[in-house]
N, C-alpha and C positions, 0 to 999 in steps of 0.2 A: 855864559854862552850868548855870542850875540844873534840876530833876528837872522841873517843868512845861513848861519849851520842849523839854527833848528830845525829846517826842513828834511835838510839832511841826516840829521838828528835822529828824528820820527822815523825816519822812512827804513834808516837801519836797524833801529831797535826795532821795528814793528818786524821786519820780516828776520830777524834773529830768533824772536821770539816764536813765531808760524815757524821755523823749522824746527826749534829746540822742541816746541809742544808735536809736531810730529812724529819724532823720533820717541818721546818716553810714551805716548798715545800707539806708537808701530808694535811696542812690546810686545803688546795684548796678540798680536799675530804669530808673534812666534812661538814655534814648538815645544820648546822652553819653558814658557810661561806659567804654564801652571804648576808645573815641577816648583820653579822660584816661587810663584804667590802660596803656596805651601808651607814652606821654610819661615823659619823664626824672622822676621824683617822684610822679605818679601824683597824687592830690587831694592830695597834702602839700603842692606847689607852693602849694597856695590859703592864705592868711593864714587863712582863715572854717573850714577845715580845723583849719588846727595851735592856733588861738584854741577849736575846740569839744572840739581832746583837752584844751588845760590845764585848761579849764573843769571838762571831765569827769573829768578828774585830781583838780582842787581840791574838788570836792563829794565826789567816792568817798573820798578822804584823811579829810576832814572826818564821812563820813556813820560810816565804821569807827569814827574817835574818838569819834565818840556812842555807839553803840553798846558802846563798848568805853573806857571813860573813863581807864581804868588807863593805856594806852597815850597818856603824855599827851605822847607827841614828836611823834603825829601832826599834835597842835594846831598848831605851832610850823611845823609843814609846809607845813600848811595853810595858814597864815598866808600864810610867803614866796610858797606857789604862788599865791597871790590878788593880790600885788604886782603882778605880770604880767599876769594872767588878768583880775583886773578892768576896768582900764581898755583891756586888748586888745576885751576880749568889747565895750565901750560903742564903741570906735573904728569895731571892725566892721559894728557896728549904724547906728550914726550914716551912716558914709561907705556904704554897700553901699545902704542906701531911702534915701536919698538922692539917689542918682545913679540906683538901680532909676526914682524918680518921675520927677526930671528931666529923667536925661541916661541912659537904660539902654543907650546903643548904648557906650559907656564901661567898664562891669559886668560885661554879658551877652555871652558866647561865639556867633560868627555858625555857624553848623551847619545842615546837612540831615538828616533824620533818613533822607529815600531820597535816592539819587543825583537830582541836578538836572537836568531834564528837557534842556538845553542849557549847553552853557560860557558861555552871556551870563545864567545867572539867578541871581539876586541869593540870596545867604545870607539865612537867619532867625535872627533874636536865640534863642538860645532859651533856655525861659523852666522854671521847674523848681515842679512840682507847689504850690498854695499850703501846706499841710499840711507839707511837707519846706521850703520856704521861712520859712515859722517857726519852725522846729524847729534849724533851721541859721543862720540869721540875726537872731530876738529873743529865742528864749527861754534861750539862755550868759549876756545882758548880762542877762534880769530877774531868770533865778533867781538868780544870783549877788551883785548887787545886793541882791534880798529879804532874801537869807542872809545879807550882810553887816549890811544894820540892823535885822534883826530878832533875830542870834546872833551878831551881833561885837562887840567891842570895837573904838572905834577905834585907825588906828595914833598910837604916837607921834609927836611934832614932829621928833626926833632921825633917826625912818627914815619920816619924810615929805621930809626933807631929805638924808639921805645913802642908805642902804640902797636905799628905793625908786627914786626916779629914779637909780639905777647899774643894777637890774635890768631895766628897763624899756628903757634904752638899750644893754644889752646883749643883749639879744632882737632890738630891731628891727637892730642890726647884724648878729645871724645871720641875720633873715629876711630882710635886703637881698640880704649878701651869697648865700645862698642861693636865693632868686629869681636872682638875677645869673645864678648859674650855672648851673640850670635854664632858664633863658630864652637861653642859650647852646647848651645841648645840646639845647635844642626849637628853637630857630631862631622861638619866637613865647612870649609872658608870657602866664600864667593870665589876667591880665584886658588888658584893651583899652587900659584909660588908661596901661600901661606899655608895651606893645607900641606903640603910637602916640606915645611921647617917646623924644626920646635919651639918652642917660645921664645929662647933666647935669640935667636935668629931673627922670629917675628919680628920683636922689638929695636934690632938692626936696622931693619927695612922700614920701620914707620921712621924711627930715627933718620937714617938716611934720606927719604923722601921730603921731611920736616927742613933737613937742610938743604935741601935742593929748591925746596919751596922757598925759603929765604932767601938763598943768591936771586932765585929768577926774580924775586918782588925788586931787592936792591937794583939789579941789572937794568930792568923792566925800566923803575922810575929814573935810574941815571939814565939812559937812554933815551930818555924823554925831551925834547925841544924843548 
């Protein structure tokens, strides 16, 4: 990176990051909240969770190495943490408004925020601030994305083909298995479309998501200047 982007540099990782820390800091407001800090994992359960620490990992890694150029292992850090982080943060995005527009009973957690007037009344979706809904949901994939075509280099062909897709399939197998077993010791899954299949089905959907995540990294870096 040379002396004229790192201004720019700074200026966007720093306020990525003031959003992203907003938004998991907004949780604690919502009615929800304790309901989840209860459960086996707490918001780490959520994919949209552990996709906004790597994120926020990835850019703080990154935002030091500017600042600090000498340290230039953090580059290399950074690098790897974005393998992951990138195409997590797009998958999330992609599949969470997606399903928010179409199909949000799928998504959205059913909650009362008072006890229900009677045992026959129906749950509400409930629905979380728009402001923390950005913050949690589009802005890991854009600023990420930004930062990558505007201060990366893209990757190689060599760890577009080996390195990356190993890291990328080795993440969604922790976070399966990991959902697995939090959704064992809650007796219910972070989201609905997994609570509502049966294993076999689960494993479809991490499957399917693991290959989505690998077209976007491929696409992502061909598309790259």
């Amino acid at each position: 990176m040379n002396h004229d982007q790192a201004l720019p540099a700074v200026a966007i990782r720093t306020v990525a990051l003031v959003i992203m820390s907003y938004g998991y800091r907004g949780l604690k407001s919502l009615a929800i909240d304790k309901v989840v800090r209860e459960q086996y994992g707490g918001h780490f359960q959520y994919l949209t969770i552990q996709g906004l620490a790597l994120v926020w990992l990835t850019l703080l890694t990154s935002l030091i190495g500017t600042i600090f150029p000498s340290f230039r292992s953090l580059r290399s850090i950074k690098r790897h943490l974005a393998t992951v982080a990138l195409p997590l943060s797009i998958i999330i995005s992609v599949i969470y408004w997606s399903l928010l527009l179409f199909m949000p009973q799928f998504i959205l957690q059913s909650f009362h925020e008072e006890p229900p007037l009677s045992s026959t009344s129906s749950l509400d979706l409930f629905r979380i601030p728009l402001s923390l809904d950005l913050a949690l949901h589009a802005c890991p994939a854009s600023f990420l994305l930004l930062d990558f075509f505007l201060f990366e280099k893209k990757y190689s062909k060599r760890y577009v083909n080996v390195a990356g897709p190993l890291s990328i399939v080795c993440f969604s197998i922790w976070y399966g298995l990991w959902v697995e077993y939090c959704g064992k010791k809650n007796d219910t899954f972070p989201y609905p479309f997994l609570t509502e299949n049966i294993l076999s089905v689960r494993i479809a959907i991490y499957g399917g998501a693991t290959f989505l995540a690998l077209l976007s990294f491929r696409f992502i870096n061909h598309i790259h200047g």
